[in-house]
N, C-alpha and C positions, 0 to 999 in steps of 0.2 A: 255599424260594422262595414268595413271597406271590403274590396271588390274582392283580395284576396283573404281575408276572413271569409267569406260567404264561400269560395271555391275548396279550402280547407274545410269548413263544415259539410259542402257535398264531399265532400270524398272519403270523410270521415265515415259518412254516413253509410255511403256507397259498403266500405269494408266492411262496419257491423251489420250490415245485410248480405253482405258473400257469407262471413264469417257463422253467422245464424243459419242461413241456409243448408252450410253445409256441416256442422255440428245438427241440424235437424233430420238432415238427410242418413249421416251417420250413424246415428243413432236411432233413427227410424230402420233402418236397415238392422241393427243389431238387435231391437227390441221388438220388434214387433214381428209375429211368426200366425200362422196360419192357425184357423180356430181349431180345426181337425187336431193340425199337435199339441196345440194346447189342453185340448181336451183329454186325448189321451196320455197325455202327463198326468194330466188331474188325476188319472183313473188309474196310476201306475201303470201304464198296461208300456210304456217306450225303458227298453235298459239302460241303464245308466250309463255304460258303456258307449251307448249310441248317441245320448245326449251329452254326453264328454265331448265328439268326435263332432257334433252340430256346433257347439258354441265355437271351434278353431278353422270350421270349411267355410273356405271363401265362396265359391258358388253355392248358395244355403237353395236358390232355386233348384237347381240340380238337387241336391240332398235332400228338398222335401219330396220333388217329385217320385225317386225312385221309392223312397221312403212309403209315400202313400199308395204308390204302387203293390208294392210289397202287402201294405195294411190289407191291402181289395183283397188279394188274391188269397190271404191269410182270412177274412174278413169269409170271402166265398168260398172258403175251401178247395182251394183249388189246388188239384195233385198234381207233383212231380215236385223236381228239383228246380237249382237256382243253378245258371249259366253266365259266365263274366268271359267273356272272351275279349282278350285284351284286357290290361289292368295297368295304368296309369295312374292310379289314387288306389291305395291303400286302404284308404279309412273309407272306400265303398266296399271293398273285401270287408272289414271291421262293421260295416251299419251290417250287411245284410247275413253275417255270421252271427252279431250282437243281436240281433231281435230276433233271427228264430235260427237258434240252435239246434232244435231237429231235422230242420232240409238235408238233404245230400247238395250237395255245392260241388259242381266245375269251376275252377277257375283258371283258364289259360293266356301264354304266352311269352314274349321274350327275359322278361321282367331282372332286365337290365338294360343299360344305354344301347339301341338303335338304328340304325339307319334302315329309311324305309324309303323308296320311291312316292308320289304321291301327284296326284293333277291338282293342282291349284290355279286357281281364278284370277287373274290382277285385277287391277284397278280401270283400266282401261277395258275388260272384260274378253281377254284372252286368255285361254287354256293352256296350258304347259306341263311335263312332264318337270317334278326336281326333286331331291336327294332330301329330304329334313332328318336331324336327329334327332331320338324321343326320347325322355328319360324314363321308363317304364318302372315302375313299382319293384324296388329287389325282392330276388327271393327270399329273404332270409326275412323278411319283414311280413310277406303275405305267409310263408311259414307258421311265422310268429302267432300270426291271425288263426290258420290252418293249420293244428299241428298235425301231424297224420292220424287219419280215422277212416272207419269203411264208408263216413260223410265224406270225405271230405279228400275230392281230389285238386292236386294241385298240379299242372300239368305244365310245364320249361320247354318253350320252344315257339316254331311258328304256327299262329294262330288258325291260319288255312289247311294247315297238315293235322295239329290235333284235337281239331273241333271232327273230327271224323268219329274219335272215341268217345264221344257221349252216349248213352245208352240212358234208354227209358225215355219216359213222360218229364216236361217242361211247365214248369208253372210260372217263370219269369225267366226273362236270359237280356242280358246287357252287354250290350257290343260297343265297344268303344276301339276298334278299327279305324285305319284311314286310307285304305288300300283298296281300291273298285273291287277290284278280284277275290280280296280275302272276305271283304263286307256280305260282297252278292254269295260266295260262299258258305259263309255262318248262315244267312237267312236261309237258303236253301237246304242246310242240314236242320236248321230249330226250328221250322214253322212245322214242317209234319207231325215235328215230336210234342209240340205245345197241349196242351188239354184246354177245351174248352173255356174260357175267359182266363186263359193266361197272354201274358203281358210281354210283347220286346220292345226295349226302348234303344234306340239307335242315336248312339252320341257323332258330337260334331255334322250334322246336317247342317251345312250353311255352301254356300257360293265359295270359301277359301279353301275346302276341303272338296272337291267338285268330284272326285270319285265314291265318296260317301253317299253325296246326295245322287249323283248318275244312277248308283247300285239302289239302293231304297225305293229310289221312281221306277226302274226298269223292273225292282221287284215285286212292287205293290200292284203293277200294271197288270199283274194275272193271277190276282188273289183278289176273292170278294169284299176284306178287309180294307178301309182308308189308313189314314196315319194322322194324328193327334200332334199337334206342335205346343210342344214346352218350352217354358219360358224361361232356359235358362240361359249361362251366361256363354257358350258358343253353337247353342241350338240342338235340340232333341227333337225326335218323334217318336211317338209313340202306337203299335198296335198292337191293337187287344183281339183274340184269334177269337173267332167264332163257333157258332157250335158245327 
């Protein structure tokens, strides 16, 4: 075999090992799910509904987490309602309506396209004030999810002005904010309300969303409570409120 025969069969080679890797990868990512949900599949105990909504979400990290979240708190009985302030994904409105139907549910904010001011990080690692537009979840869709019921509020607007109207006990509340001011504001209205081992999970904690993580550090700094980091796919934390 000459010199370019042999260069041909590396590179041949080379591609059916990209190609393997990432059909392994692919598929390892679609097929293989956590023992936890799998188990409770087994046991009927996950809606169908809910697992409709897991095989087409792309962050499945995200969707087991708050998922098992939910399981604990369901698991420990732990009382009050469900809080989503900000709604970006839908089909988190849909998991956590779909697997327990008797909560009272908050779910607030703009839930249509956006503009929100925001501190972002660059590359070089400077802070800056700038404009992003979000495409928030329509109403007519978390509606859909929510149709009206004495469960089930559904609250149009901004997130900092009517997170003020939640009332009662907190068993899980999910913030998915990107705004220092509105962030540090949700926690300060949901942590009092929490009941004993319930759960806030705080989306987008990362360096590119720098007013998210600012707000979470400056809030955690005077509460007994740490924060749990998830692995999902633009960074969560997690606390679990104490007794």
């Amino acid at each position: 075999m000459g010199t370019m025969g042999i260069i041909n069969l590396v590179i041949v080679n080379i591609i059916i090992w990209v190609a393997l890797s990432y059909f392994w990868s692919f598929w390892t990512h679609r097929l293989f799910k956590p023992w936890l949900w799998l188990e409770l599949k087994k046991r009927g105990l996950i809606s169908k509904s809910v697992e409709r909504r897991e095989r087409g979400y792309k962050d499945r990290a995200r969707y087991y987490s708050i998922f098992f979240a939910m399981e604990q708190v369901e698991r420990q009985e732990v009382s009050g309602s469900f809080v989503m302030a900000g709604v970006e994904d839908s089909d988190l409105v849909g998991l956590l309506r779909g697997q327990c139907p008797e909560r009272e549910m908050w779910v607030m904010g703009p839930m249509a396209a956006t503009e929100v001011e925001i501190e972002h990080e660059n590359c070089q690692g400077v802070v800056s004030s700038e404009k992003v537009s979000i495409d928030f979840a329509p109403e007519a869709e978390v509606r859909r999810i929510m149709p009206a019921g004495e469960k089930n509020h559904v609250m149009v607007g901004s997130v900092g002005e009517r997170i003020a109207e939640v009332e009662g006990s907190v068993a899980l509340a999910l913030i998915d904010c990107v705004e220092y001011e509105v962030v540090l504001r949700v926690l300060r209205k949901v942590y009092p309300l929490m009941s004993a081992g319930g759960i806030i999970i705080v989306h987008s904690y990362n360096h590119s969303w720098e007013g998210v993580k600012r707000a979470v550090d400056q809030f955690v700094a005077g509460i007994p409570e740490g924060v749990l980091p998830l692995p999902d796919m633009y960074g969560s934390v997690g606390i679990v409120r104490g007794s």
